[in-house]
C-alpha positions in Angstrom: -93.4 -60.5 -50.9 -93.6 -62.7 -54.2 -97.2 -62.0 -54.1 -96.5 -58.1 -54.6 -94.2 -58.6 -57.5 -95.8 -60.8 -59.3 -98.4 -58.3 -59.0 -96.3 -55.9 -60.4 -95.1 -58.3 -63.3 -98.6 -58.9 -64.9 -99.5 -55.3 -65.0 -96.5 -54.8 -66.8 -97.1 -57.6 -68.8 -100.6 -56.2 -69.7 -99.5 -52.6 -70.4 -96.6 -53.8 -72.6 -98.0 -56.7 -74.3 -101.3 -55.9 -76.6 -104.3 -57.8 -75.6 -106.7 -58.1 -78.7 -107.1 -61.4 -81.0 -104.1 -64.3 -80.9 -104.0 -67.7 -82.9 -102.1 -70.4 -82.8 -100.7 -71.8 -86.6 -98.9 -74.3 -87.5 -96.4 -75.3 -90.1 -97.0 -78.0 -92.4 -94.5 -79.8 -94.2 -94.8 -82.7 -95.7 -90.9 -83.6 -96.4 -90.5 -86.4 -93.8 -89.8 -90.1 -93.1 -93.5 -90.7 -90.9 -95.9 -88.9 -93.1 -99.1 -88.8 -91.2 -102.3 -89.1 -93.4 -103.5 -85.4 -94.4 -106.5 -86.2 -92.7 -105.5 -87.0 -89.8 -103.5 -84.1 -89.5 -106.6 -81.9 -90.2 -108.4 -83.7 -87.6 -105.5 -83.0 -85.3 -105.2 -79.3 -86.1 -109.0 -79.2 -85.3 -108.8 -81.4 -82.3 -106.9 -78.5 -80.7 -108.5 -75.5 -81.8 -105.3 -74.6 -84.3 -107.2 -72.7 -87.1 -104.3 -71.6 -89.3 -101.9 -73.5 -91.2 -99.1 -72.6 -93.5 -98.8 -75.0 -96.2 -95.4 -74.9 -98.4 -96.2 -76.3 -101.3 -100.0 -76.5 -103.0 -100.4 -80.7 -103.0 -103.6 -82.1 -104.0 -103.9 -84.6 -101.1 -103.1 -81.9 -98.6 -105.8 -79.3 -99.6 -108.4 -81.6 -100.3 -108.9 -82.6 -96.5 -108.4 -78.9 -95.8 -111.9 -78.2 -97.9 -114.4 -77.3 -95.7 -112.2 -77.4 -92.0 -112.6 -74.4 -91.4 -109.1 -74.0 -91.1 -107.4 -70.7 -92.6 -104.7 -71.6 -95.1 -101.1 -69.6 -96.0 -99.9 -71.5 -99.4 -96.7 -71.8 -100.6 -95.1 -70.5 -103.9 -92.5 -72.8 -105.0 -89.1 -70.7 -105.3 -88.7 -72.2 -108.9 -91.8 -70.6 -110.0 -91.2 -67.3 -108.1 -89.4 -65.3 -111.5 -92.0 -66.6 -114.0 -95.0 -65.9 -111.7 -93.8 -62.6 -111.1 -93.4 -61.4 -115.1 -96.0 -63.3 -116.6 -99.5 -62.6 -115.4 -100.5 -65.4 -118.0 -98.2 -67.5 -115.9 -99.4 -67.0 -112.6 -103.2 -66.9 -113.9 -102.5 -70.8 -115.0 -100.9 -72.0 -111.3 -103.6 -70.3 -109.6 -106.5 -72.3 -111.7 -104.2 -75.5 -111.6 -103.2 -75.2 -108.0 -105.8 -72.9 -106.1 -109.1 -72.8 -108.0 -110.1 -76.1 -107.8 -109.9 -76.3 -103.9 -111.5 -72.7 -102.9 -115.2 -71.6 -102.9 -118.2 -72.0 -101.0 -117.3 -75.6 -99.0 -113.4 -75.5 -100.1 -110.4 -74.8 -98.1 -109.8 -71.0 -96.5 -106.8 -70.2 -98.7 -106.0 -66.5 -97.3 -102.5 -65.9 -98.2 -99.2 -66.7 -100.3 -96.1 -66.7 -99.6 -92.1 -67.5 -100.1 -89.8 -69.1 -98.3 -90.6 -66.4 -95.2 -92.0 -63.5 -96.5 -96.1 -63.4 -96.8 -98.3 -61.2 -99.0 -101.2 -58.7 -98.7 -99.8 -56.7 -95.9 -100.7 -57.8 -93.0 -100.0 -60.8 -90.5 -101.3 -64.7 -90.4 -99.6 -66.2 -87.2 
């Protein structure tokens, strides 16, 4: 009898849910009592197959060990930058080369998206 339904179940499970390419991410914050050591953390995330992050804020000691992991990387904008980033081009030209530049390229981190608070940019999905 359970046999039958839970027959039942997974084709409706396949016909409903998509099958095509899934990821597991992971939020990273760094606002905590027990930091862990960045590295560690990217060793952990590539210990179990987790290639994407979302990172809220773009520190130095948390990209670097990103460089070169393999790991894609959502970056946060911090919310008191938001207004001046979004009016001044000149503006958000300098945090990208103070914040961004120095950690992408050919052996750097896999910086694919920004975003605030909960809302992402380019259009499309990361997690």
């Amino acid at each position: 009898m359970w046999g039958g339904a839970m027959m039942v179940w997974v084709l409706a499970w396949r016909w409903v849910v998509p099958m095509g390419e899934s990821a597991i991410g992971v939020n990273w914050g760094t606002v905590s009592f027990h930091k862990l050591k960045p590295s560690t953390v990217v060793d952990l995330l590539k210990d179990n197959k987790i290639p994407k992050v979302k990172v809220f804020e773009a520190e130095p000691e948390v990209l670097k060990p990103l460089m070169g992991s393999g790991i894609q990387v959502m970056l946060g904008i911090p919310n008191d930058m938001l207004a001046l980033l979004g009016t001044s081009p000149t503006a958000a030209d300098l945090w990208l080369r103070q914040n961004v530049s120095a950690y992408i390229g050919k052996h750097g981190a896999d910086i694919r998206f920004f975003f605030q608070n909960q809302y992402f940019y380019l259009g499309t999905s990361f997690f």
